[in-house]
N, C-alpha and C positions, 0 to 999 in steps of 0.2 A: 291322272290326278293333276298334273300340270297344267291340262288344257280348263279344266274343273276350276283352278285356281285363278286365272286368268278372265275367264267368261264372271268370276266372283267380282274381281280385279274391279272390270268394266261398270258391273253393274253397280258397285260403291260410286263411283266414280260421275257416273250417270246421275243416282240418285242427289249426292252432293253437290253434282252441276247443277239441276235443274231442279231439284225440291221446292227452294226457296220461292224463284221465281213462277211454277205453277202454283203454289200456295196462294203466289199474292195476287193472281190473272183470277186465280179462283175464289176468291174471297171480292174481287171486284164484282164476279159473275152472281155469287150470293145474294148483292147489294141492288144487282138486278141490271146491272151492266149487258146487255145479249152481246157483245163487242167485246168480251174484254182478253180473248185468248189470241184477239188479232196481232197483235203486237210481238208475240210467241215467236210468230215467223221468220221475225228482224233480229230479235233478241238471243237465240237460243244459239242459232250457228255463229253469231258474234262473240258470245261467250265461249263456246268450242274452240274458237279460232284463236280469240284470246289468251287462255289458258294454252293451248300448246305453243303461241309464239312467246309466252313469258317464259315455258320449261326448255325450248330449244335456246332462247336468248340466255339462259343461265348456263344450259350443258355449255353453250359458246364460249361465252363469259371464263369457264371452268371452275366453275363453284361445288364444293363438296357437294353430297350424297343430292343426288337428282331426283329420289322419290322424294323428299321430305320438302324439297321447293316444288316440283310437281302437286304435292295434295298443298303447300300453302300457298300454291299460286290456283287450285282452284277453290278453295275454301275463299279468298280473296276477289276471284272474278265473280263469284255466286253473290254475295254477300252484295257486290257494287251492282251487279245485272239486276237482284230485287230490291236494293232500293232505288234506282231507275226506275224501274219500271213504278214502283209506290208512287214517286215524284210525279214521273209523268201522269200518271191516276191524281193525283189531286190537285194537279196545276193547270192540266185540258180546261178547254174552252167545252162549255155543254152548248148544244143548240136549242 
């Protein structure tokens, strides 16, 4: 049940990281973008990387309950990763 709870854990967690910004790569593709999950690459482990150096800089810091800055620190990194990426979608240069 434990292990059952944890693989649940991840998969919140995944879905929260990264919902946002496949949403927005995919909604460029819609538009008719053939390029637009490129950017996926740079963006996804950044945000990975992010969010756990926000939740270890807190555990450091010694700030209460470490789950509840963990999901607001990726609720927070998601949220900045897709409008990034939005931004860079409508500020590129087209050729």
């Amino acid at each position: 049940m434990r292990l059952l709870l944890i693989v649940l854990a991840t998969l919140v967690f995944i879905v929260v990281q990264w919902g946002p910004v496949l949403y927005v790569a995919r909604q460029q593709w819609l538009r008719g973008d053939p390029y637009s999950f490129r950017q996926l690459r740079f963006l996804m482990p950044a945000q990975l990387l992010a969010t756990v150096s926000l939740a270890v800089a807190a555990d450091l810091l010694g700030l209460r309950n470490p789950a509840a800055l963990f999901a607001g620190a990726t609720a927070v990194v998601s949220a900045a990763g897709a409008g990034a990426l939005a931004l860079y979608y409508r500020f590129r240069r087209r050729p």
